[in-house]
C-alpha positions as CSV (number, residue, x, y, z in Angstrom):
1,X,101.6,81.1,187.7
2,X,100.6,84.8,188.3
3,X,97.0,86.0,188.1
4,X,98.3,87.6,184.5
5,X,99.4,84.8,183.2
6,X,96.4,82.3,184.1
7,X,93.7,85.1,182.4
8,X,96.1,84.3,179.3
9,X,96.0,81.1,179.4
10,X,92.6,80.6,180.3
11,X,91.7,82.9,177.3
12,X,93.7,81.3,174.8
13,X,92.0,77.8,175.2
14,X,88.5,79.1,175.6
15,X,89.0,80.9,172.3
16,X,90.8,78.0,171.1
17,X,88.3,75.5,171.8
18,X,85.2,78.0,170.8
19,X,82.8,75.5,168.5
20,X,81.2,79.0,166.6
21,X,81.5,82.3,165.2
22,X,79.0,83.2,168.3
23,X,81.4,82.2,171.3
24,X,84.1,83.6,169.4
25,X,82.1,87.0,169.4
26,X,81.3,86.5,173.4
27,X,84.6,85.8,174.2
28,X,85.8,89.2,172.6
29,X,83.2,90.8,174.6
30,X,84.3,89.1,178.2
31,X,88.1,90.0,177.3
32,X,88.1,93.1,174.9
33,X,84.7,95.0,175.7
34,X,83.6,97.9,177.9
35,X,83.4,95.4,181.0
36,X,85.7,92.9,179.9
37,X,88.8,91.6,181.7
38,X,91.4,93.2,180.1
39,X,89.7,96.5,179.4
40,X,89.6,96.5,183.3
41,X,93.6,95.8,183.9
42,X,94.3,98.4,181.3
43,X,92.1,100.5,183.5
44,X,93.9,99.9,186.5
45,X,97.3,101.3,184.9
46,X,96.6,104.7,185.4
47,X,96.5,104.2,189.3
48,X,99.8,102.5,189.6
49,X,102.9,104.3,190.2
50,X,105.7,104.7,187.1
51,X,107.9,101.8,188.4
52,X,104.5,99.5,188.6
53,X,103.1,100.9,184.8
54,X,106.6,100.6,183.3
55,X,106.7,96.4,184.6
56,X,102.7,96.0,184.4
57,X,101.9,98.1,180.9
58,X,103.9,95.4,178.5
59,X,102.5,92.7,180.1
60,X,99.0,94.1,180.0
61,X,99.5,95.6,176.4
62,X,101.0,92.3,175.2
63,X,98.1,90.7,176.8
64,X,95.9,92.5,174.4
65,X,97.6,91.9,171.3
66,X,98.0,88.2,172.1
67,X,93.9,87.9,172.4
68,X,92.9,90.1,169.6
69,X,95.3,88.0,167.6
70,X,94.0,84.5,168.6
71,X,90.3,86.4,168.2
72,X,90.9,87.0,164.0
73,X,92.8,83.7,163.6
74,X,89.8,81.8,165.1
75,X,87.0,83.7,163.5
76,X,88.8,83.5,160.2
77,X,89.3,79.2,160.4
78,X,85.9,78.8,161.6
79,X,84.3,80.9,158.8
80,X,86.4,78.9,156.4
81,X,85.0,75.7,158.3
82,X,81.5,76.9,157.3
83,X,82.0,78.0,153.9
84,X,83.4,74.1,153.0
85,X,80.6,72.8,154.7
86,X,78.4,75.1,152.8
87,X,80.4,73.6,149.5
88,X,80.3,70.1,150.4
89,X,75.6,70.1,151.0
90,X,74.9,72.3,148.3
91,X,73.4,70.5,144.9
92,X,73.4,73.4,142.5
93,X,76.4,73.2,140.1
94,X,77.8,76.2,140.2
95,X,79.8,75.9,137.1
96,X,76.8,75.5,134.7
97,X,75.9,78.3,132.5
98,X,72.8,80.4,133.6
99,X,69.8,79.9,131.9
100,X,69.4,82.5,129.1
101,X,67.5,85.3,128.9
102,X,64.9,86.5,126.5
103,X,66.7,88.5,123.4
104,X,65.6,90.4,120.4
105,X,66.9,89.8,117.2
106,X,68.1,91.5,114.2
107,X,66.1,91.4,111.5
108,X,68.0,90.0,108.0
109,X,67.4,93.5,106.4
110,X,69.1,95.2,109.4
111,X,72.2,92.5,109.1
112,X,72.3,93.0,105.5
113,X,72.5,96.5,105.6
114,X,75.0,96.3,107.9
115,X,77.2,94.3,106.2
116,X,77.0,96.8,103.1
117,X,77.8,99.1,105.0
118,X,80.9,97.4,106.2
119,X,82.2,96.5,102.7
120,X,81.8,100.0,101.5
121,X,82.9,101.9,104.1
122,X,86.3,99.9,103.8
123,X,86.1,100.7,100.0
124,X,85.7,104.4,100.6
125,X,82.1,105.0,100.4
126,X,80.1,107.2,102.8
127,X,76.5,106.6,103.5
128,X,73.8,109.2,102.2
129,X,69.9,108.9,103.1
130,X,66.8,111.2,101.5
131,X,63.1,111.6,102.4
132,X,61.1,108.7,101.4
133,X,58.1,110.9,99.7
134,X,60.2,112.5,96.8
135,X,58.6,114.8,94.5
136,X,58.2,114.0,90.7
137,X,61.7,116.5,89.6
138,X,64.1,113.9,92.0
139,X,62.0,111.0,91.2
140,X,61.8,110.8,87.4
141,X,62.8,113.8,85.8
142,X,66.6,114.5,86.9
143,X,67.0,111.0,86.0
144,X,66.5,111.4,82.8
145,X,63.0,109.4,82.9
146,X,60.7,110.6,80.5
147,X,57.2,111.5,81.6
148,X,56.1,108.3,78.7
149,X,57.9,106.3,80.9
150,X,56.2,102.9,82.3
151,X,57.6,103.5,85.6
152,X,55.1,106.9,86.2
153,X,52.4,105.1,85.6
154,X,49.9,104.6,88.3
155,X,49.8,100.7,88.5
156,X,53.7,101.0,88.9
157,X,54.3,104.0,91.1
158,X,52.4,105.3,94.8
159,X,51.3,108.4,94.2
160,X,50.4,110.6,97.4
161,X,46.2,111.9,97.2
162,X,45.3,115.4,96.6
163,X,46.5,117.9,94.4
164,X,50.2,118.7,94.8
165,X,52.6,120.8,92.9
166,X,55.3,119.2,92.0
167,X,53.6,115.9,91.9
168,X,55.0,113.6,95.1
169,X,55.6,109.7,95.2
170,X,56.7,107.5,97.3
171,X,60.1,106.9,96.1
172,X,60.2,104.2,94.0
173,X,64.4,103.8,94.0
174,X,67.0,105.3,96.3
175,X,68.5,107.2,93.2
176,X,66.5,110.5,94.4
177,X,69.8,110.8,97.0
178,X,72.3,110.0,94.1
179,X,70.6,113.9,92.7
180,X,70.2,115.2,96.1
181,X,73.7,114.3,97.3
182,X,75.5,115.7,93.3
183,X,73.7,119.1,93.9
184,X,74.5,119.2,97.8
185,X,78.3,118.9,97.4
186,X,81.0,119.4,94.8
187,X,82.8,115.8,93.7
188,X,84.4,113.3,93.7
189,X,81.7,111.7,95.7
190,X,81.4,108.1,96.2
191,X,78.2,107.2,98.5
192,X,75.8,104.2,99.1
193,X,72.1,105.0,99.4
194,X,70.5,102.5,101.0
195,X,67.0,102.3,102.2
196,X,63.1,101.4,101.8
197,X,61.3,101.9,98.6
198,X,57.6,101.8,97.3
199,X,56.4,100.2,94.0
200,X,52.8,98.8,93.3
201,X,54.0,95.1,93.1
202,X,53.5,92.0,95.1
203,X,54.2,88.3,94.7
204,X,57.0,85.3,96.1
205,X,59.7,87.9,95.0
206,X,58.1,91.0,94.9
207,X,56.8,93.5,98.1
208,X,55.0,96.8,97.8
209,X,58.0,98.0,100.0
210,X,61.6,96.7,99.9
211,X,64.8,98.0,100.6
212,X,67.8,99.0,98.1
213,X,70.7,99.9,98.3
214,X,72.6,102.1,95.3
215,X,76.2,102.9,94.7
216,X,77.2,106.2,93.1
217,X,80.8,107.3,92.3
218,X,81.8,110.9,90.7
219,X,85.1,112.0,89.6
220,X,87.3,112.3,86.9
221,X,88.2,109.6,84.5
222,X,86.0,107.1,85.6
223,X,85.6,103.8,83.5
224,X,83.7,100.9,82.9
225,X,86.4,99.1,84.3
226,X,86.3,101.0,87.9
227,X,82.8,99.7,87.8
228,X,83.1,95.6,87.3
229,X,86.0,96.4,90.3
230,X,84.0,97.5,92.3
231,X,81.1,95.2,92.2
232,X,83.8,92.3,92.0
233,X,85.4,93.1,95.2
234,X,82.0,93.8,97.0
235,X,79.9,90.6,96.0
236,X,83.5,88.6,96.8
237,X,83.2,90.1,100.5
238,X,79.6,89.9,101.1
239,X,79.6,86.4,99.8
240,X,82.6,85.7,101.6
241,X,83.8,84.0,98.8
242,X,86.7,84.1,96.2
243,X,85.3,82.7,93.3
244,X,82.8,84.8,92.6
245,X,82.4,85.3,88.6
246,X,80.5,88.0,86.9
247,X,78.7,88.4,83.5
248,X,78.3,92.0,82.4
249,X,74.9,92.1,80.1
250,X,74.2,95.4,77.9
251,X,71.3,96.8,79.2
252,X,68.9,100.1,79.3
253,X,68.3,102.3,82.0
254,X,67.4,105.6,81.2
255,X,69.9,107.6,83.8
256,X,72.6,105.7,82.5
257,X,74.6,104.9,79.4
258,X,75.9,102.6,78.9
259,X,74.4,100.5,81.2
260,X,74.7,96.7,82.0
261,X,72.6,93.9,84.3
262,X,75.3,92.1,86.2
263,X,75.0,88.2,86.7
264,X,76.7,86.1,88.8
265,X,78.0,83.0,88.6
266,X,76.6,80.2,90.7
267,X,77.1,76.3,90.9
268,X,74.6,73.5,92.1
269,X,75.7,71.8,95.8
270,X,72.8,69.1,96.6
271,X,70.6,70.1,94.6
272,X,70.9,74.0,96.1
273,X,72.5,76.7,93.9
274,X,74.7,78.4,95.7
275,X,76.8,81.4,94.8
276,X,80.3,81.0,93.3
277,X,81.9,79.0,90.3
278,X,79.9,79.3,87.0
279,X,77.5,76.1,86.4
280,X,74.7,78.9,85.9
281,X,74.3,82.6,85.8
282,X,72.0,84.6,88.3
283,X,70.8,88.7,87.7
284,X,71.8,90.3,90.9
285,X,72.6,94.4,89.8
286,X,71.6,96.9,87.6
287,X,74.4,98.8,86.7
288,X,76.2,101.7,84.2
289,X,77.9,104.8,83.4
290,X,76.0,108.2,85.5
291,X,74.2,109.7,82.0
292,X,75.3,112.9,80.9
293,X,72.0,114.4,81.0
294,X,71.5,113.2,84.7
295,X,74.9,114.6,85.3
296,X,74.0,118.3,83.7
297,X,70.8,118.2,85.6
298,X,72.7,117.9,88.9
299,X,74.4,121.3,87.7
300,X,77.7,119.3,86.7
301,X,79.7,119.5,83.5
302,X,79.4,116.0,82.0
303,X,83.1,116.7,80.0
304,X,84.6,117.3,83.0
305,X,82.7,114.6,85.3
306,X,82.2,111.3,84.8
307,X,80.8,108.5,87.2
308,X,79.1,105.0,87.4
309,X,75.9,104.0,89.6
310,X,74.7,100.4,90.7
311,X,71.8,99.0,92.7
312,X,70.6,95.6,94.0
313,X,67.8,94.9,96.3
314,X,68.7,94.2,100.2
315,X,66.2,91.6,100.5
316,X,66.9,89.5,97.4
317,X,70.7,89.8,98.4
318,X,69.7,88.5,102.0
319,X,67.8,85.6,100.4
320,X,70.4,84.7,98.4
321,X,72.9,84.4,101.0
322,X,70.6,83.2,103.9
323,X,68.8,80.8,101.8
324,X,65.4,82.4,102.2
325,X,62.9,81.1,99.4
326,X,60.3,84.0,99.9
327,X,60.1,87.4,100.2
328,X,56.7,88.0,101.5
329,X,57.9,86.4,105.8
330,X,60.6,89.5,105.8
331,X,57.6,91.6,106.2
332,X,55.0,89.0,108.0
333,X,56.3,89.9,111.6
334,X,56.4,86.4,112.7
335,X,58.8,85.5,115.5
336,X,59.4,82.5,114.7
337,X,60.5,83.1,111.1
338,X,63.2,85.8,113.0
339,X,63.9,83.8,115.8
340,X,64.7,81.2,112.8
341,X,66.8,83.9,110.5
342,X,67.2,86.7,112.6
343,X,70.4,87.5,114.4
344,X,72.8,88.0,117.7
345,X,72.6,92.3,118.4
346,X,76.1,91.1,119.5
347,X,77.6,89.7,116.3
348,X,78.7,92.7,114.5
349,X,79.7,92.3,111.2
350,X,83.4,93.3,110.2
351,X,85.3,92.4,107.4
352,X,88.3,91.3,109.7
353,X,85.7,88.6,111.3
354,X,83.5,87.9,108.8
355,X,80.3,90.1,107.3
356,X,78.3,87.6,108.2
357,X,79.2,86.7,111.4
């Protein structure tokens, strides 16, 4: 056996039989580094003559290849040797979940508005918004609301201190954007306002703020029976159910005519009513043809324009279908009434999966 081939052979076992990733790495440097063995033999080819090179340089060059080769395939079995090692003493189940992390929830009234939102925007409603201190023309009188009117009294209504001209409130309904939105654009027009209003009231079902939310459709020809439609179909998707049944009740508002409370039906399951069927009857809207004088007041001709307006409360709608009992904890702050009803920021409601999922 030549010199060559006993440095190959002697190479190939010690890498063979190295125990660790540090021999492996010391037996690259005696063969492969700056003073190794075969860095010196390549060294030497540039002395020999080209009949020496031509029968020394493959042998030499194959040399190389041979060890680098035997290098990587060692290093890579013995790191695989260590990583099931690794496997085999650790404790920790890797395929258990990962303890959860702290997350805010969505408040009801956030979810619920949401899931209006939803409904409506799939029935061709845009949102509209307005200022929450209105003054007394948007308020009262474009509504057709006289100034005799309960609702302008002070034990009913938040007026702001100091002496103001126009007289300004904190709104005490969303229908101030209904006016804003008729003399902002040109119908049709069919918007939702929802959002947080003020009245001087306060008991299990009653807040000094809540939130409401109030339909309003313009455009020609429109009927009674556009309304009940489109109350049907939304109260059938919010409630997720198809047996929602409705009672129209003659009513008076004074922006519109005529006007109607709605009811819903509802039937007893365990001694909870629950919405659906028709065992008993629950007020849910208020509801009715726009007024003509509201209409003119918004600079619209009432024989050309018709339309029909709606609102509901977003916390008694998010009691109903939550099964909250009390109105007062929406406001309270306490995290453990919202950790109880609150939700996921993550569940999303769509009409495809579910408003309320």
């Amino acid at each position: 056996m030549t010199d060559l081939e006993q440095l190959r052979s002697d190479l190939l076992g010690s890498i063979d039989a190295a125990a660790g990733l540090d021999a492996v790495e010391a037996l690259r440097v005696h063969a492969l580094g700056k003073q190794g063995a075969i860095t010196g033999l390549l060294k030497t080819l540039g002395g020999m003559s080209p009949e020496e090179r031509q029968q020394q340089g493959p042998r030499i060059h194959g040399l190389r290849e041979a060890v680098t080769a035997a290098l990587a395939e060692r290093k890579t079995a013995l790191e695989r040797l260590a990583l099931d090692a690794r496997l085999a003493a650790e404790t920790i189940d890797m395929t258990l979940p990962v303890d959860a992390v702290p997350a805010g929830s969505v408040h009801p009234v956030s979810q619920v508005m949401d899931e209006l939102a939803e409904i409506f925007a799939d029935l061709g409603f845009a949102v509209a918004t307005g200022p929450e201190i209105e003054d007394d023309w948007h308020n009262f009188t474009a509504l057709n609301i006289p100034e005799s009117h309960p609702a302008r009294a002070m034990h009913d209504t938040f007026y702001l201190a100091g002496e103001h001209e126009p007289k300004m409130v904190l709104r005490t309904h969303t229908s101030p954007v209904q006016i804003r939105t008729m003399m902002a654009q040109k119908p049709p027009i069919r918007i939702i306002a929802p959002g947080r209003v003020y009245r001087s009231d306060s008991d299990a079902t009653h807040t000094p703020m809540f939130h409401q939310i109030e339909g309003l459709v313009i455009d020609k020809g429109i009927t009674l029976g556009h309304l009940k439609w489109t109350l049907e179909t939304f109260l059938k998707a919010f409630f997720e159910r198809d047996d929602i049944v409705l009672r129209l009740r003659p009513s008076y508002f004074p922006f519109t005519e005529p006007s109607a409370e709605v009811d819903v039906g509802y039937s007893v399951v365990n001694g909870k009513r629950v919405i659906g069927g028709s065992e008993g009857w629950m007020e849910v809207l208020g509801s009715g043809m726009v007024h003509p004088r509201v209409i003119a007041a918004c600079g619209l001709d009432p024989n050309e324009w018709q339309g029909f307006a709606f609102g509901t409360g977003v916390d008694r709608l998010a009691m109903l279908k939550y099964g909250m009992d009390d109105l007062r904890p929406f406001f309270d702050g306490d995290l453990r009434w919202l950790r109880h009803y609150g939700f996921s920021a993550l569940d999303v409601p769509t009409l495809s999966g579910g408003v309320g999922a």
